[in-house]
C-alpha positions, 0 to 999 in steps of 0.5 A: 382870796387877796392876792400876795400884794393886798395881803401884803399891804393889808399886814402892814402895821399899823394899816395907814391910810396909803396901805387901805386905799391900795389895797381897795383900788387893787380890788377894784381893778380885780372886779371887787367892791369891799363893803366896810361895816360900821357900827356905832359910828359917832364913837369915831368922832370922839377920836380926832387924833386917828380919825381926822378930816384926812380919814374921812376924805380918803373914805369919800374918795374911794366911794366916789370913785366906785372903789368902796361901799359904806355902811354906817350905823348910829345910834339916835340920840 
């Protein structure tokens, strides 16, 4: 269950990149590992304007510090 503040946080509109990272660094302090799902993966490249470099960083950020699992599916082309 989210606690009031990751609730919150996760209410906001729309969900920056701050909001997220708070939100799983929270979990994390809780003894939490989130594990984010994504299907069909490249379609993100074909909208830099939402998901730029900044994007992308901050994902490998909460990975590397233990905060975050990723799971990616592709399809081959």
């Amino acid at each position: 269950m989210a606690t009031t503040q990751s609730a919150k946080l996760l209410k906001t509109k729309p969900l920056n990149r701050q909001a997220f990272s708070d939100v799983v660094k929270e979990w994390k302090q809780q003894g939490k590992l989130p594990i984010l799902c994504l299907d069909d993966f490249e379609s993100l490249l074909k909208y830099p304007g939402k998901f730029d470099n900044g994007f992308y960083d901050n994902l490998r950020s909460l990975i590397d510090s233990n905060a975050l699992t990723l799971v990616v599916a592709f399809c081959a082309i």
